[in-house]
N, C-alpha and C positions, 0 to 999 in steps of 0.2 A: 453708564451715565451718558447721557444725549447733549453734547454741544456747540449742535448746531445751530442756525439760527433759524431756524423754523420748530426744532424742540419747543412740547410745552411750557418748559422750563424757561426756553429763552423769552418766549412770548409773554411769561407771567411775569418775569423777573421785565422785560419793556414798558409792562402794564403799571408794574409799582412804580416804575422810576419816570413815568408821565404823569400818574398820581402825586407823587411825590412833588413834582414841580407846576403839579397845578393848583394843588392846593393854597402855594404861598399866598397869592393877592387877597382870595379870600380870606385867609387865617390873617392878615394885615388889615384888611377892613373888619372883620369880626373885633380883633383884637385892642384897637379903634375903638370901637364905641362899648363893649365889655370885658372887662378885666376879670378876668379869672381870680375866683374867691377863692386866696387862700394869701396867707403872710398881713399886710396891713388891709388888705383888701377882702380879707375875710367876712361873709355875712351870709345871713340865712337864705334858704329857698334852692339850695343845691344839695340835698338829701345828708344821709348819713353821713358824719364824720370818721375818721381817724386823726391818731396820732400823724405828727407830721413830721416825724423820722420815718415809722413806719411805712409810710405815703413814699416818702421819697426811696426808701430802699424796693417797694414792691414797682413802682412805677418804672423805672429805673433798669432794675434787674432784667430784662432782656436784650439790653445792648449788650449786658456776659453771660449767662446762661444759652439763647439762643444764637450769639456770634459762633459763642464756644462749639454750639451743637451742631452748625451749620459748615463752618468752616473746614473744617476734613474731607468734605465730601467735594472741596473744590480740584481742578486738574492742576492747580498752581499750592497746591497745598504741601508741596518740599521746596516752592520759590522763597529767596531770600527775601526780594523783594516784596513778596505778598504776606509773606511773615512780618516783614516791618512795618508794615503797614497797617496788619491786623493789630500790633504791640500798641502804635499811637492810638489806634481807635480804642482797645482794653486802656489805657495809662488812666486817657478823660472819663473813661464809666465806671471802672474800678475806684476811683475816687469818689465820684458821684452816687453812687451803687451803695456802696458800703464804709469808705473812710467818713463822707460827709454825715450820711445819715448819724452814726456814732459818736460824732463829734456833737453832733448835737444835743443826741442824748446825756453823753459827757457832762457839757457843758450846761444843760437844763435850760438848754434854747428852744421851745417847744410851743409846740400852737397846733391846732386841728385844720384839718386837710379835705376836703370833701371826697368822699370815694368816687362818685361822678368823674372828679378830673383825673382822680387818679388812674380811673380807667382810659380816659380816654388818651392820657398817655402814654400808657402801658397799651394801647394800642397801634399809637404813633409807634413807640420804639421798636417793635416787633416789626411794623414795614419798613421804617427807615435801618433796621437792624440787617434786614434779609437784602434792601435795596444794596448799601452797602456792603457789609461782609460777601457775600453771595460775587458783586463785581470784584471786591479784591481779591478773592478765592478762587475764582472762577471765569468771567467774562475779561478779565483785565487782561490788554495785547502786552504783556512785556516784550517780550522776544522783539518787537519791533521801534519800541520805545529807547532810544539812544541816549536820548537824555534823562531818564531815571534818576539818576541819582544827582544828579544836578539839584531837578526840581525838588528831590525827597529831601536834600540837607537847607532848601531854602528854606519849601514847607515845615522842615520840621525847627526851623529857626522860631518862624511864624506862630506857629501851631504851642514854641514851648511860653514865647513872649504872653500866648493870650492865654494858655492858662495858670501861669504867673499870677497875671493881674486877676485872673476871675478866682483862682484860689485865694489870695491875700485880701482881697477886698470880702469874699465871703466870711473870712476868719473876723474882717472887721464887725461885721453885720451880726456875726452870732454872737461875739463875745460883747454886744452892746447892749444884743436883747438878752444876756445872760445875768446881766449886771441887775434887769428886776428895774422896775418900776416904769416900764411903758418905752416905747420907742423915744430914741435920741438922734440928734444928728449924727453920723457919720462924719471923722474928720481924719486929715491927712491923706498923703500921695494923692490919687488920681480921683478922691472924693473931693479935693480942692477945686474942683473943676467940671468934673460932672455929678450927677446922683446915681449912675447907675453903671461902677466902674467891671461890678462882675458882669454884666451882661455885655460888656462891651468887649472885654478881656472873652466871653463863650462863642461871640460873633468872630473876634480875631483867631479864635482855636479852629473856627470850623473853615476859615479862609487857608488858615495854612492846610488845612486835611483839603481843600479843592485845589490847592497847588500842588499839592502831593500826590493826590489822585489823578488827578490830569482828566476829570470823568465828568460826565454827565450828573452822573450819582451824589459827586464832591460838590456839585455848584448846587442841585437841589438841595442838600442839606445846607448848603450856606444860605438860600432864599429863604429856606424855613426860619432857621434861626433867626434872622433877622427881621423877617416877616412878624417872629414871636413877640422876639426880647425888644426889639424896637417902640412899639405900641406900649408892654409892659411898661420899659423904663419909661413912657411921657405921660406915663400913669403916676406912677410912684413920684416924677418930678412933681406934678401935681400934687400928688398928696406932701408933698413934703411942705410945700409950698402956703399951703389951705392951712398945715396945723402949725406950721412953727411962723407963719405971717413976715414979723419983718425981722425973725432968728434968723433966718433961712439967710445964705447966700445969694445974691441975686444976679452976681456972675457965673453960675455956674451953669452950665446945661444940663441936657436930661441925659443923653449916652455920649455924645462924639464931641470932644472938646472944643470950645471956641466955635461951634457950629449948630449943634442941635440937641 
């Protein structure tokens, strides 16, 4: 295995993770003026559907399948440290992956998905999967990195605070639309204040994984995300706004409390 820095390997793995961070602005203006159909925003003229647990476990699935497949074949692949690292990245997909999808089905929170996105997620994930895993397993300096663990019990302070909030506020959002008869407002904890408390709780998770990683890799995955979910939630404050008029909260912002 070649780990130098002129390896194809390294070069490809430079290439994704300049990809990776170049995407963001564009994906923030894209994301801006079209919201991806699927949840309330659902409508025609993005081809076939699926189910949308389905959607979400296939989409999803290569942040563990491909971490899982990749990861061994790194030179840090008996590091504690790169072990722990791999764990927090598996905690947030393995949820996502598989507990969420389920839950949903469970709970008969369901709506169709366009397979368009689903691809083109399942595309994302696979390079931001290889960006990642690949530097924890492989490109990451431990050996020279002193403070380690310092940064990994901050990050993973961070990292557990946002998906707290992005799991609990998701439990809210399915068990609303579970309830049958058309979307409701969302209330209590951190809905009191914004409309878009799991998105803001998935941005706080991917902050602590770039304090943790200490990486180039961690900070482009935190641009994306936010890049993403940013745009989504001024969408969704939007739509909240439009259908429930003067129900609606009018204190409350769209993701960052008291701000935006």
């Amino acid at each position: 295995m070649m780990s130098s820095s002129s390896s194809p390997d390294r070069s490809f793995h430079n290439f994704c993770l300049l990809f990776l961070n170049f995407i963001s602005f564009p994906t923030f203006l894209c994301c801006s003026f079209i919201q991806a159909p699927y949840g309330r925003h659902i409508r025609s003229g993005w081809g076939p559907t699926i189910p949308s647990w389905v959607s979400w476990f296939l989409m999803e699935s290569p942040t563990v399948f491909f971490s899982l497949l990749i990861y061994p074949f790194g030179r840090h692949v008996s590091s504690l440290r790169s072990f722990s690292l791999l764990s927090v990245f598996l905690l947030h997909y393995i949820h996502r992956t598989i507990i969420y999808p389920l839950f949903r089905l469970h709970r008969n929170s369901n709506g169709s998905f366009p397979i368009s996105v689903s691809l083109m997620a399942f595309t994302f994930n696979l390079l931001n999967s290889y960006v990642q895993i690949r530097w924890v397993s492989h490109y990451g300096d431990y050996e020279a990195d002193e403070w380690f663990w310092e940064r990994f019990l901050v990050g993973l302070v961070v990292f557990g605070f946002g998906m707290v909030v992005n799991v609990k506020s998701d439990l809210v959002l399915v068990g609303l639309k579970a309830q049958g008869g058309g979307y409701k407002i969302p209330r209590g904890g951190l809905f009191e204040l914004i409309s878009c408390p799991n998105y803001l709780g998935e941005i706080i998770e991917w902050l602590g994984w770039a304090i943790m990683t200490w990486s180039w890799a961690g900070v482009g995955f935190l641009l994306y995300t936010f890049s993403n979910l940013v745009p989504r939630a001024m969408g969704n404050h939007k739509w909240y706004l439009e259908k429930f008029k003067e129900e609606y909260p009018r204190n409350r912002k769209a993701v960052i409390p008291f701000l935006y």
